[in-house]
N, CA, C and O atoms as a GROMACS GRO file, in nm:
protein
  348
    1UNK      N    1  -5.659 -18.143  14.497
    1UNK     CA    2  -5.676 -18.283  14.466
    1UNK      C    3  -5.722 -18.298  14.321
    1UNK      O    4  -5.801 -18.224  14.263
    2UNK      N    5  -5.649 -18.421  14.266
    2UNK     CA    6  -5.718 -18.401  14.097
    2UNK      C    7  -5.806 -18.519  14.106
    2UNK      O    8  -5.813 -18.620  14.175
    3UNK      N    9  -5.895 -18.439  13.967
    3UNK     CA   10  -6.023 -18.545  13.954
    3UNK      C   11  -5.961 -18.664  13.847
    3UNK      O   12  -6.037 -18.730  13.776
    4UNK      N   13  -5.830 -18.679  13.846
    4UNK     CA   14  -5.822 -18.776  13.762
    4UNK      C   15  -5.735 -18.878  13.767
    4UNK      O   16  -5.630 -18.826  13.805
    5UNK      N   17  -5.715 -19.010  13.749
    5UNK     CA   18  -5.669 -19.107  13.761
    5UNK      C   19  -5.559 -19.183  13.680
    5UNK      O   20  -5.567 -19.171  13.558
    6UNK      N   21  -5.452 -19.264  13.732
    6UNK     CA   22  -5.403 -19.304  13.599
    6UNK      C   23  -5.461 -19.422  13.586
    6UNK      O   24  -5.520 -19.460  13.687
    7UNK      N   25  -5.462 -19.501  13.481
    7UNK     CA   26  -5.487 -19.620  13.383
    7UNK      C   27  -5.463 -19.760  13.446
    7UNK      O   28  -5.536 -19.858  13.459
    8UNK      N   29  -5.282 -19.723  13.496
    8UNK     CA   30  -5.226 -19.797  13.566
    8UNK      C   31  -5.266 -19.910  13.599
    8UNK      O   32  -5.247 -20.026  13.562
    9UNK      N   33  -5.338 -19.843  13.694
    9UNK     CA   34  -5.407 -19.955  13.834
    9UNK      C   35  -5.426 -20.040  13.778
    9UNK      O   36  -5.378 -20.152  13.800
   10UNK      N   37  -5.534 -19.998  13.653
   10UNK     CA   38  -5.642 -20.104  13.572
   10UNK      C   39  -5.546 -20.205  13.493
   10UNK      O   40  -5.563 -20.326  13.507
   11UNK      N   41  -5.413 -20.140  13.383
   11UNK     CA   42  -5.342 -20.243  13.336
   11UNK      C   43  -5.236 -20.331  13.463
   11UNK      O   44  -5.169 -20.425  13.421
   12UNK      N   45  -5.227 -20.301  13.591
   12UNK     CA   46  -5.168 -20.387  13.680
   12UNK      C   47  -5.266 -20.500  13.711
   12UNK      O   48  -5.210 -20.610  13.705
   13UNK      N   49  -5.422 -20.505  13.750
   13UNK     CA   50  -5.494 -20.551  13.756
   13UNK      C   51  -5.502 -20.709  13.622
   13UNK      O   52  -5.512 -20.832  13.612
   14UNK      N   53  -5.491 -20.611  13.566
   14UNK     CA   54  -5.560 -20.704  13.411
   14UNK      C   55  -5.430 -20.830  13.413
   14UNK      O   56  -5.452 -20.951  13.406
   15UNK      N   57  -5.284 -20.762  13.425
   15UNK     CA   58  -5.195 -20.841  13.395
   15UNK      C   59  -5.182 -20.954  13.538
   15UNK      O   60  -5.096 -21.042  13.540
   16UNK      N   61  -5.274 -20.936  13.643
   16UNK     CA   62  -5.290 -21.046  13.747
   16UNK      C   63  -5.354 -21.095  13.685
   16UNK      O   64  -5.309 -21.195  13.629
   17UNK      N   65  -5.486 -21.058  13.660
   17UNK     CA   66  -5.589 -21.167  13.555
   17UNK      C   67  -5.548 -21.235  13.448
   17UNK      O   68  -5.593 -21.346  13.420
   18UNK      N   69  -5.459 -21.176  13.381
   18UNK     CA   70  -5.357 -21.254  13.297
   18UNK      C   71  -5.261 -21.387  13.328
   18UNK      O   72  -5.252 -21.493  13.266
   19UNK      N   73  -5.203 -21.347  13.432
   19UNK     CA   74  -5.146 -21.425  13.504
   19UNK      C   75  -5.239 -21.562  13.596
   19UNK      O   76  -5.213 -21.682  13.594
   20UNK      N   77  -5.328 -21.508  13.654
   20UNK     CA   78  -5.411 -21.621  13.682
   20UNK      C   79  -5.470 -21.703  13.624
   20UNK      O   80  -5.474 -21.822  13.656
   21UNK      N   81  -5.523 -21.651  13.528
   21UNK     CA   82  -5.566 -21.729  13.392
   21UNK      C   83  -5.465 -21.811  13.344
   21UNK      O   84  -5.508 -21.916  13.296
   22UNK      N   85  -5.382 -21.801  13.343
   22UNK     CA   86  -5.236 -21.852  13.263
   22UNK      C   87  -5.201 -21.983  13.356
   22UNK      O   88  -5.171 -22.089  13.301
   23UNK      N   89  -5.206 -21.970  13.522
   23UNK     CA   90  -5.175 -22.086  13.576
   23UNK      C   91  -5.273 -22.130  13.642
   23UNK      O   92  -5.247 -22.196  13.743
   24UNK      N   93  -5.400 -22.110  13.608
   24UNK     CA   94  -5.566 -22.208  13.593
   24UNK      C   95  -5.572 -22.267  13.467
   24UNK      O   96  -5.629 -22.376  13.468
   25UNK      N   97  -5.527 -22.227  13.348
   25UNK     CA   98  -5.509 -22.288  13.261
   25UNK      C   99  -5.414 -22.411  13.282
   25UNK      O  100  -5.463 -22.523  13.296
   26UNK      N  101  -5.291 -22.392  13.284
   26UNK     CA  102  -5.206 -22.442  13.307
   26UNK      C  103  -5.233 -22.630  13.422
   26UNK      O  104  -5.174 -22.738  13.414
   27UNK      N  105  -5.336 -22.587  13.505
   27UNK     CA  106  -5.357 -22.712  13.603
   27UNK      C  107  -5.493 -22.746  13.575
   27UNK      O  108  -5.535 -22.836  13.647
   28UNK      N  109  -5.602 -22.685  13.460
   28UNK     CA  110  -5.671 -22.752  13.421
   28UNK      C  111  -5.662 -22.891  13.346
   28UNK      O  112  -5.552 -22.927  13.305
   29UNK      N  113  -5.786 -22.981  13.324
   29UNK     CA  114  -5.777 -23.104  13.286
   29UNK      C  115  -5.894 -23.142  13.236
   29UNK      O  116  -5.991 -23.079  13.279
   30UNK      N  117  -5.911 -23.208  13.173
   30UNK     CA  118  -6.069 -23.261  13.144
   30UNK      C  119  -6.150 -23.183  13.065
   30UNK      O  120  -6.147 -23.188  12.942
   31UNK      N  121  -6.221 -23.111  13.129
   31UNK     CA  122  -6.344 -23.057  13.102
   31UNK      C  123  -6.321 -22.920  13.004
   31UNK      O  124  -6.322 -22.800  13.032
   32UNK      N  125  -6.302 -22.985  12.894
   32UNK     CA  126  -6.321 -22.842  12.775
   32UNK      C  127  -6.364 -22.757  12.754
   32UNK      O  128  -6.323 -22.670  12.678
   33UNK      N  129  -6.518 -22.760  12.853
   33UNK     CA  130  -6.621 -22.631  12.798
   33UNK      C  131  -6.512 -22.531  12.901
   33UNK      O  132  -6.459 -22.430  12.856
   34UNK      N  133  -6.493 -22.574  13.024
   34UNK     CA  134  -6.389 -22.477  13.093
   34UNK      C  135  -6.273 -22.476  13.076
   34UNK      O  136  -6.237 -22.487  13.193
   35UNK      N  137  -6.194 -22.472  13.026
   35UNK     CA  138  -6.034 -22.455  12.955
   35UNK      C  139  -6.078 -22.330  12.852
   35UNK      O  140  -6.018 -22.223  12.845
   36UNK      N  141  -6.228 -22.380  12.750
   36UNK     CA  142  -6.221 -22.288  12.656
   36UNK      C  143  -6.264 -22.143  12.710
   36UNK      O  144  -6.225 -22.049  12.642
   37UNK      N  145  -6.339 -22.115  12.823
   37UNK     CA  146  -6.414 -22.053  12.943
   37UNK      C  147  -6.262 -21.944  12.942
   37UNK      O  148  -6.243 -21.841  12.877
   38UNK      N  149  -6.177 -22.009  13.032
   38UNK     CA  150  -6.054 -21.982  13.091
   38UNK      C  151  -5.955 -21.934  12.942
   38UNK      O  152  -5.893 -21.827  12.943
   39UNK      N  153  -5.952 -22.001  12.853
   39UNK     CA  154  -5.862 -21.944  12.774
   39UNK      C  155  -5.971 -21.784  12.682
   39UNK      O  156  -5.904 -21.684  12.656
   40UNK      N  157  -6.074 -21.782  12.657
   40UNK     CA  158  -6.167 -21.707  12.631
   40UNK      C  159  -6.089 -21.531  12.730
   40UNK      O  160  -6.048 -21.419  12.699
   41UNK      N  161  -6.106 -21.599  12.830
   41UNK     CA  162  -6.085 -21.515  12.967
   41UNK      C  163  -5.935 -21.439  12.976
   41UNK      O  164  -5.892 -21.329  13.010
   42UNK      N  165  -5.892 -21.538  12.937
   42UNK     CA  166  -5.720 -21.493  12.922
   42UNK      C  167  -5.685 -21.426  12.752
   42UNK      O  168  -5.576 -21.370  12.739
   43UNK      N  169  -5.765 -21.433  12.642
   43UNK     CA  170  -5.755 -21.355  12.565
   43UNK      C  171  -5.814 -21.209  12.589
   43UNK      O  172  -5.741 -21.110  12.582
   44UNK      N  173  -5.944 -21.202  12.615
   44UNK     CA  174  -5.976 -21.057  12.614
   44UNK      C  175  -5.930 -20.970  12.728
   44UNK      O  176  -5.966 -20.854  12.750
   45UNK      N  177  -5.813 -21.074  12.828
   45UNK     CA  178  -5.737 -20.932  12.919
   45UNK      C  179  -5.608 -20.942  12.874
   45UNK      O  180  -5.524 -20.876  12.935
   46UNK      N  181  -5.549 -21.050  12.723
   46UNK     CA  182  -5.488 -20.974  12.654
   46UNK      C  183  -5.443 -20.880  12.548
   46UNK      O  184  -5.336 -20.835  12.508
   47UNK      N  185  -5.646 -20.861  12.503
   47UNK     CA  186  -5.644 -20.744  12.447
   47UNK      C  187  -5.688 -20.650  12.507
   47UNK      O  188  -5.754 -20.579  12.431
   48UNK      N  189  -5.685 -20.612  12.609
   48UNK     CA  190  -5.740 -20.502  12.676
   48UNK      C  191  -5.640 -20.479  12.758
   48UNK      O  192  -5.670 -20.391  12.838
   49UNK      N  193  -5.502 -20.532  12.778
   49UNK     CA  194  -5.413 -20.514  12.827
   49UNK      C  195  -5.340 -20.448  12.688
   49UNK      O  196  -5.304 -20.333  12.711
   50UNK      N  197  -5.308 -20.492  12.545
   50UNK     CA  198  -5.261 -20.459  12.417
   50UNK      C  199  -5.319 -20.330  12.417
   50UNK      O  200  -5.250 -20.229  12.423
   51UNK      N  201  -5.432 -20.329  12.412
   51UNK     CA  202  -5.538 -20.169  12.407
   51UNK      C  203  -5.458 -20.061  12.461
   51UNK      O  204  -5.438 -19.950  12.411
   52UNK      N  205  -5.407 -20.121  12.598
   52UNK     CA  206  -5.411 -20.016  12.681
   52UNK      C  207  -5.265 -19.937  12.662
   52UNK      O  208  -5.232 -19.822  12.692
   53UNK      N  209  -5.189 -20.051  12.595
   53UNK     CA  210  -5.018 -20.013  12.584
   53UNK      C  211  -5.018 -19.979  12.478
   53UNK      O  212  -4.909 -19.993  12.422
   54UNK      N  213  -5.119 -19.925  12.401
   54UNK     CA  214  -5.081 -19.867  12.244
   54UNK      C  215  -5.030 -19.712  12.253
   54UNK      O  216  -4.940 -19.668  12.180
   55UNK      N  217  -5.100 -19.635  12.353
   55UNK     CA  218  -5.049 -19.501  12.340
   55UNK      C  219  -4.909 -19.478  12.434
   55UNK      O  220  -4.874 -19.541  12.534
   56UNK      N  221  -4.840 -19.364  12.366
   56UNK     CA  222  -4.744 -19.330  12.433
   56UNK      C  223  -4.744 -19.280  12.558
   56UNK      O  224  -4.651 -19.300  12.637
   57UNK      N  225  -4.860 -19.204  12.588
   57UNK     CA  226  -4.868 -19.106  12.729
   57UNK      C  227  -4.986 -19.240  12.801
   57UNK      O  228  -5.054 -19.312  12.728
   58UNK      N  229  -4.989 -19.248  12.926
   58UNK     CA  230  -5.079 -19.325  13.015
   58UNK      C  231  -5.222 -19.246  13.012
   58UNK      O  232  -5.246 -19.129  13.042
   59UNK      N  233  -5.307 -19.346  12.966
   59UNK     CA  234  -5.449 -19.306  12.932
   59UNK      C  235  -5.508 -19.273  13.099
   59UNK      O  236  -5.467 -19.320  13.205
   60UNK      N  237  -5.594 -19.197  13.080
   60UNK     CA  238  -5.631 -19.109  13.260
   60UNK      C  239  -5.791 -19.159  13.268
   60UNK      O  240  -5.844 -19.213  13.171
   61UNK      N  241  -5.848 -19.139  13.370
   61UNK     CA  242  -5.947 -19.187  13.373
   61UNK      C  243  -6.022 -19.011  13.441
   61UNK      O  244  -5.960 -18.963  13.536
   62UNK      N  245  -6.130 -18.941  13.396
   62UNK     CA  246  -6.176 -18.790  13.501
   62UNK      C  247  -6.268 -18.881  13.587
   62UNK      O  248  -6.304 -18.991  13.546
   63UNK      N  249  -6.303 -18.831  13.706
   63UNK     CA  250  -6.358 -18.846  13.819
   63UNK      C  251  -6.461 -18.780  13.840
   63UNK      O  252  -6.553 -18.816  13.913
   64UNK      N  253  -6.455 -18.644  13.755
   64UNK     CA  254  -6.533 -18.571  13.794
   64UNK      C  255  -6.689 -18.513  13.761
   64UNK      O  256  -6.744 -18.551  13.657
   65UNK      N  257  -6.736 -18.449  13.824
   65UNK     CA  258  -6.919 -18.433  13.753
   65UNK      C  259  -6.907 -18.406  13.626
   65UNK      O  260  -6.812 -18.341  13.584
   66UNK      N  261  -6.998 -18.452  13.553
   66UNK     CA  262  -7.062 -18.386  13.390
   66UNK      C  263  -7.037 -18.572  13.328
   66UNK      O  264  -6.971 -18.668  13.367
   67UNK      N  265  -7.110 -18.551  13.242
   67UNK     CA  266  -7.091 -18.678  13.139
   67UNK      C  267  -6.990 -18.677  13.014
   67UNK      O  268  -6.916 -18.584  12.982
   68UNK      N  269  -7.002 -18.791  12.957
   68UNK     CA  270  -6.828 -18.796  12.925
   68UNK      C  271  -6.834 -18.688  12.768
   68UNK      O  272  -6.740 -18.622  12.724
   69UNK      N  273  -6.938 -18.698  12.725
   69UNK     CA  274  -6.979 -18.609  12.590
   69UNK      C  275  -6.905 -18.446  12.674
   69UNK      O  276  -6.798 -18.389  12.653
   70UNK      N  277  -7.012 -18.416  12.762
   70UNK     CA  278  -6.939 -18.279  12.834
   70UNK      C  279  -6.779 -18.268  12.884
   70UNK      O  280  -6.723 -18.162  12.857
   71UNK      N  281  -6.713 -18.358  12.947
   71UNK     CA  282  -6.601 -18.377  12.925
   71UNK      C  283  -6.501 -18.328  12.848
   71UNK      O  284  -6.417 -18.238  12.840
   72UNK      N  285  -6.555 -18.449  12.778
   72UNK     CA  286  -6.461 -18.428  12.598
   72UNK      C  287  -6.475 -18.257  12.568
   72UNK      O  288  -6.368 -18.196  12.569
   73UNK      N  289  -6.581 -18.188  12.545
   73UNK     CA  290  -6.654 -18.117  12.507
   73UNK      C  291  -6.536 -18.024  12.601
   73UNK      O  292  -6.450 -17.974  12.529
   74UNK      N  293  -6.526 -18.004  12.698
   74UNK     CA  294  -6.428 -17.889  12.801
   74UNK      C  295  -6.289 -17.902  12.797
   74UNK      O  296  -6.205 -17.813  12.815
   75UNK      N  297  -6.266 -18.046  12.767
   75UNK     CA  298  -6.110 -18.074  12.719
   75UNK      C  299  -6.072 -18.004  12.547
   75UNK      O  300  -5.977 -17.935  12.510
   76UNK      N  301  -6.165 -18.046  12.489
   76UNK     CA  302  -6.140 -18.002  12.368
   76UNK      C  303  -6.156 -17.814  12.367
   76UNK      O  304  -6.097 -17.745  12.284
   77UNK      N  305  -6.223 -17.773  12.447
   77UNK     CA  306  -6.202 -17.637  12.460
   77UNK      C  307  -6.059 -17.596  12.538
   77UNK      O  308  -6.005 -17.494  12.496
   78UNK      N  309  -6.005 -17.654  12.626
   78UNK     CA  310  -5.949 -17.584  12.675
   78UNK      C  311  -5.801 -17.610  12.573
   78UNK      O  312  -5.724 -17.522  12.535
   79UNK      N  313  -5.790 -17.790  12.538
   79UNK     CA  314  -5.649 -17.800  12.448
   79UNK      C  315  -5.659 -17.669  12.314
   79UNK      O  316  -5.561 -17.604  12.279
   80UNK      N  317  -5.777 -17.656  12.265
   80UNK     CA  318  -5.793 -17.539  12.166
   80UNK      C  319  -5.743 -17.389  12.194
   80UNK      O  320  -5.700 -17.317  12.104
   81UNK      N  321  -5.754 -17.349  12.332
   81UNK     CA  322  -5.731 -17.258  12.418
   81UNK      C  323  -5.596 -17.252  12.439
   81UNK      O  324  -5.537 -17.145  12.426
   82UNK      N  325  -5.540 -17.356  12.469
   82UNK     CA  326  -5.407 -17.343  12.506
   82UNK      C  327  -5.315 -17.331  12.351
   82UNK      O  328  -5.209 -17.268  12.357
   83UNK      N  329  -5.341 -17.372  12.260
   83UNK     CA  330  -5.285 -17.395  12.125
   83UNK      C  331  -5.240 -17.262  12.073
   83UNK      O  332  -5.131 -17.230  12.025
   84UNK      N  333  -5.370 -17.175  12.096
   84UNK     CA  334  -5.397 -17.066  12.077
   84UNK      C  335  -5.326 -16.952  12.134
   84UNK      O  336  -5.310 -16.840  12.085
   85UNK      N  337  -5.288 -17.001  12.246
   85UNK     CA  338  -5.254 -16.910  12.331
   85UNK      C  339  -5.047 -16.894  12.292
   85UNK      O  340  -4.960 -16.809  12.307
   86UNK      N  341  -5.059 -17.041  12.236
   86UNK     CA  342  -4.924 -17.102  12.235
   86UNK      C  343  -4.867 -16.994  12.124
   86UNK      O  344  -4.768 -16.921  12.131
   87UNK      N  345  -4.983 -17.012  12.002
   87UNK     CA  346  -4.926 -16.982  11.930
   87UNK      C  347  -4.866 -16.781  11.871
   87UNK      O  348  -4.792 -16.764  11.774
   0.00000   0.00000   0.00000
């Protein structure tokens, strides 16, 4: 089983929130402080939806024990490892 996740989920998610936002906007009326609330809402899940589609490969999420400094820290050993090995 892997400890790691794809991204996915999270940009399928965001682009409902996108979408909901879009037709709450859409049947709002009146009251400005909430339109600006709602449009507020619908920008930063479309930059965090933009964020997420910048790289080519699908960003992963690890699952697993250690903190993310240690992480990094074992990934960067092992891509070094493999480079090495490549070469």
């Amino acid at each position: 089983m892997s400890r790691f996740l794809r991204v996915g989920f999270i940009s399928d998610r965001i682009g409902d929130i996108i979408e909901a936002s879009s037709l709450l906007l859409a049947e709002m009326d009146g009251d400005e402080r909430a339109v600006e609330t709602v449009q507020d809402i619908l920008a930063m899940a479309k930059d965090v939806r933009d964020f997420l589609a910048r790289w080519s490969s699908e960003p992963i999420i690890y699952t697993g024990p250690g903190t993310t400094d240690e992480v990094i820290a074992m990934l960067d050993t092992l891509i070094t490892r493999a480079r090495q090995s490549a070469s």
